[in-house]
C-alpha positions in Angstrom: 0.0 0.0 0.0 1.3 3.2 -0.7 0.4 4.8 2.3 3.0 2.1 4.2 5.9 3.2 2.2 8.7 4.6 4.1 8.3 7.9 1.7 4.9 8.5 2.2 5.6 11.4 5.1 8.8 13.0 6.2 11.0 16.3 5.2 12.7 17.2 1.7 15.5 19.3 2.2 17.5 20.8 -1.1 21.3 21.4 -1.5 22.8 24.7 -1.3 26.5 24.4 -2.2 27.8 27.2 0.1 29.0 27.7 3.4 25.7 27.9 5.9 26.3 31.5 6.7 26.9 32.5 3.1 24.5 34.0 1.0 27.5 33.1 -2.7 24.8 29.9 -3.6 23.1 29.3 -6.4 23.6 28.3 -10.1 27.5 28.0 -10.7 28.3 26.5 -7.2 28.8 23.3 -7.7 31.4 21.7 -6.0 32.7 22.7 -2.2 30.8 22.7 1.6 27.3 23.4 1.6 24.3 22.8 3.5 21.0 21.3 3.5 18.0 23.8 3.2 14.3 22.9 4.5 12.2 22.9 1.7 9.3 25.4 1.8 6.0 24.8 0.6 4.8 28.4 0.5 5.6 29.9 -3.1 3.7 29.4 -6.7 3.5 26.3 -7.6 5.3 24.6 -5.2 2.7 22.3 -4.7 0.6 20.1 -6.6 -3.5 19.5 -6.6 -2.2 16.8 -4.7 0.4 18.2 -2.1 3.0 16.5 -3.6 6.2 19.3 -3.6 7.2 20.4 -7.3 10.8 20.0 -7.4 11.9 21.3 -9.7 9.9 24.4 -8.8 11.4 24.7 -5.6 14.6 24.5 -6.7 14.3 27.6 -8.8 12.4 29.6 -5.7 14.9 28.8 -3.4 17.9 28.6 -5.3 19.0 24.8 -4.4 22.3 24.0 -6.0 21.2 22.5 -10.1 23.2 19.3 -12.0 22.8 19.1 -15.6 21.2 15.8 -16.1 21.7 14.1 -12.9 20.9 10.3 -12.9 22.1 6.9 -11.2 23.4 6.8 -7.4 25.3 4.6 -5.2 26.9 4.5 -2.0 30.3 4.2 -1.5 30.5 0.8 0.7 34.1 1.1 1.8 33.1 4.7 3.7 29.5 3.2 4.9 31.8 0.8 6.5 33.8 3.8 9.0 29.9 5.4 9.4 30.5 7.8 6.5 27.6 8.3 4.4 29.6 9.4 0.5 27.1 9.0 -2.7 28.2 9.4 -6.0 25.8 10.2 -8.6 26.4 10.9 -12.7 25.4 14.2 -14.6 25.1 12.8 -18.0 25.2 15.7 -19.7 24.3 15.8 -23.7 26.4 14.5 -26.7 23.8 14.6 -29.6 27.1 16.4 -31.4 30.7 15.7 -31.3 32.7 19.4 -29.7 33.4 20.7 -33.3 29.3 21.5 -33.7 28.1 24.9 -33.3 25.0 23.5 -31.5 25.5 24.8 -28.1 23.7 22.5 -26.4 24.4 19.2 -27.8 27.9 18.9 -27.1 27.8 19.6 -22.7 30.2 16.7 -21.0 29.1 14.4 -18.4 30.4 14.3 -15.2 30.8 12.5 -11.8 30.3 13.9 -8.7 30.4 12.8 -5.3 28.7 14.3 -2.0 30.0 13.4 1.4 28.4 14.4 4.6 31.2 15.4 7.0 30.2 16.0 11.0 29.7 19.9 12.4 32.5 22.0 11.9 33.5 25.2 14.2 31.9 27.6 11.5 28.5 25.2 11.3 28.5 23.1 15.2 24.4 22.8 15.0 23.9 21.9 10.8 19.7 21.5 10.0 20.5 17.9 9.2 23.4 17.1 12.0 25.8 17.0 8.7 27.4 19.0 6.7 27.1 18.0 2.6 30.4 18.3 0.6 30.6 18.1 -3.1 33.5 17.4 -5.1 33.8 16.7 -8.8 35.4 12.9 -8.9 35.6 12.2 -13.0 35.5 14.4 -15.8 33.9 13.7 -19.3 35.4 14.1 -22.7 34.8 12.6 -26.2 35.8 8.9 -25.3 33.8 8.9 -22.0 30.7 10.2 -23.0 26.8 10.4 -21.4 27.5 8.5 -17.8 24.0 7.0 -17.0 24.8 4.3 -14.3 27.6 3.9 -11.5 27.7 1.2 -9.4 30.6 0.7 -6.7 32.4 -2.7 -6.2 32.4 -4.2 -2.8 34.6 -4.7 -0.8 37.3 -1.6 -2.9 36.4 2.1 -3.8 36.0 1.3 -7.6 33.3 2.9 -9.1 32.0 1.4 -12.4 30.6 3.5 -14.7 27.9 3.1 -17.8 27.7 5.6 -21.0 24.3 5.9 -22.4 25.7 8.1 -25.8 23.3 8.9 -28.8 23.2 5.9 -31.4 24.4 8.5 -33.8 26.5 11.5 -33.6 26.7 14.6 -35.9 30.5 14.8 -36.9 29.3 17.5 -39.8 27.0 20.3 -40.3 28.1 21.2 -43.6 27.7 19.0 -45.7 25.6 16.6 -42.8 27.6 13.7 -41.8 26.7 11.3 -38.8 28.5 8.4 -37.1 27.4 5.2 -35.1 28.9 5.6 -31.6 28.7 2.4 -29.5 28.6 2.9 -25.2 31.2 1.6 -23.3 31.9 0.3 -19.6 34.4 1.6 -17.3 36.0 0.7 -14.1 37.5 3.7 -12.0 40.2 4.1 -8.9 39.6 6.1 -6.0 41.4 9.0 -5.9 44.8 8.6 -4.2 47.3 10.7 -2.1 47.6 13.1 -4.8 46.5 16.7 -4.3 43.0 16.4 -6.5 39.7 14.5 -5.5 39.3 13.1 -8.8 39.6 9.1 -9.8 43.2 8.0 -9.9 42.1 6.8 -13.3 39.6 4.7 -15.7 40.0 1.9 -17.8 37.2 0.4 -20.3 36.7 -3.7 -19.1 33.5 -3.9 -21.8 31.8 -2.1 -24.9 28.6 -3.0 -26.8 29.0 -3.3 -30.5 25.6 -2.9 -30.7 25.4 1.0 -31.4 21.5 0.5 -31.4 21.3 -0.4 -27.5 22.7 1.0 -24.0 24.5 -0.7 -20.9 22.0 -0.2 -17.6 21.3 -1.3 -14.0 25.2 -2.6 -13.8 24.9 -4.8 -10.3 27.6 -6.7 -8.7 27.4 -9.9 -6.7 28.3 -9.6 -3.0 31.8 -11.2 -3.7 32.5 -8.0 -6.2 34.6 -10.9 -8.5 31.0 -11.0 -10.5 28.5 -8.9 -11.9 25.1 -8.4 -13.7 24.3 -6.1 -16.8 21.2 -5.0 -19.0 21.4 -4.5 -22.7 18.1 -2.8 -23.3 16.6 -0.4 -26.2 18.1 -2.7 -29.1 16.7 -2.0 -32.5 14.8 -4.7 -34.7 17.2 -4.2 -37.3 20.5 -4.6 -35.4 23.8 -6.1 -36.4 23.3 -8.6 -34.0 20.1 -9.7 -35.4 18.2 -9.7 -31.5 15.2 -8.5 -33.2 14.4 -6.1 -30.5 15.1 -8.0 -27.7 17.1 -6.8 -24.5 19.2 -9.1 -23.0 20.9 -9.7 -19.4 24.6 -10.1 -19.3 27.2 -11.6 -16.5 30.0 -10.8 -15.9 32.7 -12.4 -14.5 36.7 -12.3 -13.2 36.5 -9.3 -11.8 39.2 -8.7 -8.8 38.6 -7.3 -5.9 41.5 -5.4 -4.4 41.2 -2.9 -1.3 41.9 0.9 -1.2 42.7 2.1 2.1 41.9 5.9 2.6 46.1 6.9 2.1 46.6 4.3 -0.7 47.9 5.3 -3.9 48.1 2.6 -6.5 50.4 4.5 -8.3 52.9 3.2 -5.4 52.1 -0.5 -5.6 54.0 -3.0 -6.8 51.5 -5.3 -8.1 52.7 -8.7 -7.8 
C-alpha cells in the first residue's frame, strides 16, 4: 500500500552548495561545503493539486544548488563501513554532437560527482540535518567517455563502475551533414589517491557494446565484487546482432577485488 511506504511522510530538504552563513549559492556552485536547506512549501506552484512538492519548482524559488542531467546513485561501501555516508551520482550531460558543432547545447560533458556528509565544523556546530554536505567533482567527461547513466561501486574496494548511455548516432558534420554510429562503453574507475586532486586516480574500459542500437544499464555486482550483472536494453529490430528487438541480461565475471585504504595510492604499488 502506498500509504505504508517509508516515503509517504517526512521532510525534503535541497542542496545549497555554500558555506551555511553565506549567501555566494546558487547556479555555478557546484562543488565545495554546503548545507541542507528545508524545503518550503509556501511559493507558486510549489505544490501540486495533490500536495506533492514540485521540485523542480522549488529549486528555482529557493535557489538549491542545479546538476545538468543528474541520474544513477550509489553509496560508497568502503566509507559506509567507518559510518561515512559518501554518494556518487552521474550528470550525463548531452552528446547529440561531437565538440566541433556549433549546436551549443548538444555537445555539454558528463560528469561524476560525489557528496560526502562530514560531521559539524566550528563555523556550522548545530547543521539543519546534523551534517554537513560536501561536493566534489570525482571524473571528468570528454569525447571517449561520454553520457555517464549508471555507477555502481564494487564491494569490498572504492572502484566505481561507470555506464555511458551516448546517442546511437553522432553529428560529426554540419556542412555537408555527416553522422557516425557511436557504441557505449563500460568503465572501471580508482579512488582518488594521495595526490592533491579528489578526482579518480584513473579509468580503464573492461567492456563495450557493438551494438550501437542499444545502452549498458542497471550494472549490479554480486556480494563477492569478483561477478556482476548487466542489461542491454533499447536494441533495434534491425541490429547487427540480429536480437530482433530484444534486450538481453549479461554476466559478468573475473572481476578482482582489491582494497583501497583511505592513504593508498596505486600508483605506489608494486602489483605482484
Amino acid at each position: 500500500m502506498p500509504a505504508q511506504s517509508p516515503l509517504a511522510s517526512g521532510t525534503v530538504y535541497g542542496l545549497r552548495v555554500a558555506a551555511s552563513k553565506s549567501t555566494n549559492w546558487g547556479q555555478g556552485a557546484e562543488t565545495g561545503v554546503g548545507a541542507w536547506v528545508l524545503v518550503s512549501l509556501q511559493g507558486l506552484n510549489v505544490v501540486d493539486q495533490n500536495l506533492n512538492i514540485i521540485l523542480r519548482n522549488a529549486q528555482v524559488l529557493q535557489r538549491f544548488t542545479g546538476y545538468y542531467r543528474p541520474e544513477d546513485m550509489d553509496i560508497d561501501p568502503i566509507a559506509a563501513e567507518d559510518g561515512v555516508l559518501r554518494a556518487c551520482w552521474a550528470n550525463t550531460g548531452r552528446k547529440s554532437h561531437n565538440d566541433s558543432s556549433v549546436v551549443e547545447d548538444s555537445g555539454v560533458e558528463s560528469e561524476i560527482m560525489c557528496i560526502t556528509e562530514n560531521p559539524p565544523s566550528v563555523n556550522d556546530p548545530t547543521p539543519l540535518t546534523g551534517t554537513i554536505p560536501t561536493v566534489e567533482r570525482f571524473i571528468t567527461g570528454g569525447e571517449e567517455r561520454a553520457m555517464y547513466d549508471n555507477v555502481a561501486f564494487q564491494p569490498h574496494t572504492r572502484n566505481l563502475v561507470v555506464l555511458e548511455d551516448g546517442p546511437v548516432q553522432s553529428v560529426t558534420s554540419n556542412n555537408p551533414p555527416m553522422t557516425e554510429l557511436r557504441g557505449n562503453d563500460l568503465w572501471m574507475c580508482l579512488p582518488d589517491g594521495k595526490d592533491d586532486d579528489a578526482l579518480t586516480d584513473g579509468c580503464v574500459r573492461f567492456a563495450s557494446v557493438r551494438d550501437t542500437s542499444a545502452e549498458p544499464t542497471g550494472f549490479i555486482f554480486f556480494g563477492s565484487g569478483e561477478e556482476a550483472l548487466v542489461s542491454i536494453q533499447h536494441r533495434s529490430v534491425n541490429d547487427a546482432l540480429g536480437a530482433g528487438n530484444h534486450g538481453a541480461l549479461i554476466k559478468i565475471s573475473g572481476f578482482k577485488v582489491r582494497s583501497h585504504d583511505h592513504d593508498f595510492d596505486d600508483d605506489d604499488h608494486d602489483w605482484k
